[in-house]
N, C-alpha and C positions, 0 to 999 in steps of 0.2 A: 371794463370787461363785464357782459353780462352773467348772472348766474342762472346755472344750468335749470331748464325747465322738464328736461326729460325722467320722464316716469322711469326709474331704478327699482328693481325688482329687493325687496326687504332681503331677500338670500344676499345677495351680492353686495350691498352697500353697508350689512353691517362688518364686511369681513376686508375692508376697503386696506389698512393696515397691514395683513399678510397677503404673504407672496402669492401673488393667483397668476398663472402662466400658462398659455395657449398653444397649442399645433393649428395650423389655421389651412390647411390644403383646398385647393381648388378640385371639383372632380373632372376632373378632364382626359385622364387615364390612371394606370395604377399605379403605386406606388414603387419608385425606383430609389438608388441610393443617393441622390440627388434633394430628395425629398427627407428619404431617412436621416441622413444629418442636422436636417433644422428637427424633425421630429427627435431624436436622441440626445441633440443642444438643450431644447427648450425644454425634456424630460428630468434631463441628471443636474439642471440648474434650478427648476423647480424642488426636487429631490435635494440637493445641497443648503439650499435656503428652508427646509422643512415648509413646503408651502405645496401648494394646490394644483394640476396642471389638468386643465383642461382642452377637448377635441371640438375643433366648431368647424362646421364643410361649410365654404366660401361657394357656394353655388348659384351666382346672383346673373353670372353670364352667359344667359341660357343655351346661346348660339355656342358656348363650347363645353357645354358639361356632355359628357357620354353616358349613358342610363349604367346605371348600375355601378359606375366608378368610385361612388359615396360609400357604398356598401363592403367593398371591394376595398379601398385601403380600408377601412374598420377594420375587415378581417384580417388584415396582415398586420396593422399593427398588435390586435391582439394576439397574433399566432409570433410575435416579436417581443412581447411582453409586456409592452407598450400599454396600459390598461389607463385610460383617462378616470380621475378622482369622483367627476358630475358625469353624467349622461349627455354626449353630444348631443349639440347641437346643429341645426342648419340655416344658415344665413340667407337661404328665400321665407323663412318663416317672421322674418323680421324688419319686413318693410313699411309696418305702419309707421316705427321708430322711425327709420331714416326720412318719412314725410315729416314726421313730426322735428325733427332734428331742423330740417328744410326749414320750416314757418318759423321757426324759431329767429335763423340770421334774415330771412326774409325779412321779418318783424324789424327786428334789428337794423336793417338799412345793408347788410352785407353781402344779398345778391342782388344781380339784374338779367332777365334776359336775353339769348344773344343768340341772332339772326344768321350767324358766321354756317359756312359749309369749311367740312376739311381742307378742302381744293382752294377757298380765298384765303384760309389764314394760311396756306404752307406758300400762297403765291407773293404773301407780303413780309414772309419771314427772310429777311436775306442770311442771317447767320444762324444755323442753331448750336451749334457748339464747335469744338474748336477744331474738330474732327470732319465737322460735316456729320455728322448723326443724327437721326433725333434721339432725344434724352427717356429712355423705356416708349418711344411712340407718341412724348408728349410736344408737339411744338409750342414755342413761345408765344403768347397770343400778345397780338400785338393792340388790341383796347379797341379794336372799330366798335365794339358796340357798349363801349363805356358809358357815353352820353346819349342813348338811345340806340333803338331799332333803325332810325332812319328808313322807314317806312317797309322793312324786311317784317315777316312773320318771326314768332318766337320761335326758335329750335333747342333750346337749353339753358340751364341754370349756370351759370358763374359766379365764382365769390370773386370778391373785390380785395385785391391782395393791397397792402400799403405801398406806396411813393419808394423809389431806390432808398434812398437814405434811411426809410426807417421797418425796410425790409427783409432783413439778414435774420437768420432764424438759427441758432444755437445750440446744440446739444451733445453731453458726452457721452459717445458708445462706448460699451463695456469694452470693445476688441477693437475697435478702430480707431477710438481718440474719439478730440474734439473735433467736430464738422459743425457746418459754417456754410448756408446756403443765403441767397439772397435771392426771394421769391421772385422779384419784379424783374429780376433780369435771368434766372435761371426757366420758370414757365409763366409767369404774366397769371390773369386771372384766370383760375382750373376749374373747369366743367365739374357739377356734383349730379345732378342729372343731366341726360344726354335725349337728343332729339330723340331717338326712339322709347323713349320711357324708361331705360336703364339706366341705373344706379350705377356712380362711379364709385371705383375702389377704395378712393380715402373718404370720403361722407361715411360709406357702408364699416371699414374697420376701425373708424374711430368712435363712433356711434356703438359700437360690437361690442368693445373694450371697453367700454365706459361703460355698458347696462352690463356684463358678465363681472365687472370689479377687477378687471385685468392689471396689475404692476409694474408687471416686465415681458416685455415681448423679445423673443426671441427668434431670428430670421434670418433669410439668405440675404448676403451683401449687395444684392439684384435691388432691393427695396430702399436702401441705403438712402437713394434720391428722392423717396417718395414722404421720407420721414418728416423734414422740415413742411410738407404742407398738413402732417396728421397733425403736426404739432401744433400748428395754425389755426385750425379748425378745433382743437382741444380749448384753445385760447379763447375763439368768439363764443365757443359754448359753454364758458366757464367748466370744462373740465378738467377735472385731475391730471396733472402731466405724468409722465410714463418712464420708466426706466429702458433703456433699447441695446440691444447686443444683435448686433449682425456679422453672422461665420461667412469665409469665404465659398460661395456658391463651388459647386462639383462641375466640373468643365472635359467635353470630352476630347479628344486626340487634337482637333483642330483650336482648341481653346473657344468653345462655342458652350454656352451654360446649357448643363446636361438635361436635358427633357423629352418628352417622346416624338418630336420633330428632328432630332437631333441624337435617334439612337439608343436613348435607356432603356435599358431591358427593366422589366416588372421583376420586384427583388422577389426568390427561394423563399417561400414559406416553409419548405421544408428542410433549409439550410439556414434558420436563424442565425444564430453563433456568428456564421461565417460572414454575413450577411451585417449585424452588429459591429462587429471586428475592425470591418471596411469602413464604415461610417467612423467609427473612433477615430483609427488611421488618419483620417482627414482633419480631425480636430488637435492633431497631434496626440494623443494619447495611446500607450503603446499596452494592450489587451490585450495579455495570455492566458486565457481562461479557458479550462475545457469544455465548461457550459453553461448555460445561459445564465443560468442561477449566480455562478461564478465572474461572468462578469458583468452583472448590473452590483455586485458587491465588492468587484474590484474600482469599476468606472466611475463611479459616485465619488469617494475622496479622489481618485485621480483630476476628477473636472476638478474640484477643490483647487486641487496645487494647481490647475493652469488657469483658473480664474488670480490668483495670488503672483501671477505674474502679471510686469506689466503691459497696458493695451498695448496691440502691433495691427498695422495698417496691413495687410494681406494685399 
């Protein structure tokens, strides 16, 4: 395993020991209850571990961010009480990192170019799962351009995941147990830049996490699948491994994860409490408080006692 060559900011690497915990939103619309639950998880878990919790807007996918939506959850988490420790951040201001992160497994022998369009590899996938889905939109790539371009133009960055046998990737979530992926047959080797110049998801948040000093992340069980390749990627870049808890995503009438394609309303700023309340509710926590004050001082040991239970697979 190589060790890490990325520049870490002296703030964050000497505080690498305590708990530093993240809300990590995409701006893409405003904040619903859906949202508030991983915000209020990753808040009262930070709070219980006496540690840090930081706000960083994920805005790296231009084509879906909407102007103003960055600014807009800010204000409701603040007008929720919600107040991050550091001054957010935003994840387009941090792309020299993720080049640099890039030249690094480059260097390393752990990417190759790859000439693939969506359309050939979904046409040489015969199984994606057991369902017939794809897995969050990721098809299994099936290696055509392992051993070259074969005379196609470069369109993308891929890492080079290991051989079935020594590809299983391990971790225990705090709420769902131990999981248990196996790169090579779950997505094959995953795009970190993509034809049009955009940065994928896991280069960009494990890169994030690492220069912010991040511990424990905390998120919707949507992500669940996405873990064993950050994990991965933590691995060729000799970075810190990560503590992970994923809550059961908020799902609406039709059992569809709740977001604004799908119906969520933009939570009451002017009905915090109630607002608060609902998101508990979901995490099992049962918050009678008659204001707000009351229950960020009831909810805090409460997350306590059901962190001290043990994990349950939702």
């Amino acid at each position: 395993m190589s060790q890490a060559n990325l520049d870490f900011p002296e703030s964050t690497t000497s505080s690498r020991g305590q708990y530093r915990g993240r809300f990590a939103p995409s701006p893409t619309g405003p904040l619903h209850i859906g949202s508030l639950v991983t915000a209020l998880t990753s808040w009262l878990d930070a709070r219980v571990y006496g540690g840090a919790w930081l706000v960083r807007i994920e805005d790296i996918d231009f084509q879906r961010n909407v102007p103003g939506a960055d600014r807009d959850i800010l204000a409701t988490l603040d007008a929720l009480g919600l107040i991050p420790d550091e001054a957010p951040q935003w994840q387009s201001t941090h792309l020299s990192r993720f080049e640099q992160a890039l030249e690094q497994l480059q260097a390393n022998g752990n990417l190759y170019p790859c000439g693939c369009t969506r359309r050939e590899i979904a046409d040489s996938v015969t199984s994606i799962d057991a369902n017939g889905h794809l897995r969050h939109q990721t098809l299994i790539y099936p290696g055509t351009c392992r051993n070259g371009l074969h005379g196609r133009p470069p369109r993308a960055w891929r890492v080079r995941v290991p051989d079935a046998d020594a590809a299983t990737i391990c971790f225990n979530d705090r709420w769902q147990g131990m999981q248990c992926q196996n790169l090579a047959e779950a997505v094959g080797d995953f795009v970190l830049k993509r034809a049009d110049g955009m940065w994928a998801y896991q280069i960009a948040v494990v890169v994030d996490d690492a220069t912010q000093g991040i511990t424990d992340v905390v998120r919707g069980a949507d992500l669940l699948d996405s873990t064993p390749r950050q994990i991965y990627l933590q691995q060729l870049l000799g970075l810190p491994a990560l503590r992970y808890l994923h809550v059961p995503v908020v799902v609406n009438p039709d059992g569809e994860k709740l977001s604004k394609q799908t119906g969520a309303r933009a939570i009451n700023r002017s009905q915090p409490l109630a607002a608060l309340t609902e998101a508990a509710q979901h995490l099992g926590l049962d918050i009678r408080a008659g204001d707000v004050e009351g229950f960020y001082r009831d909810a805090v040991p409460a997350w306590a006692n059901r962190l001290a239970q043990p994990a349950r697979c939702d």
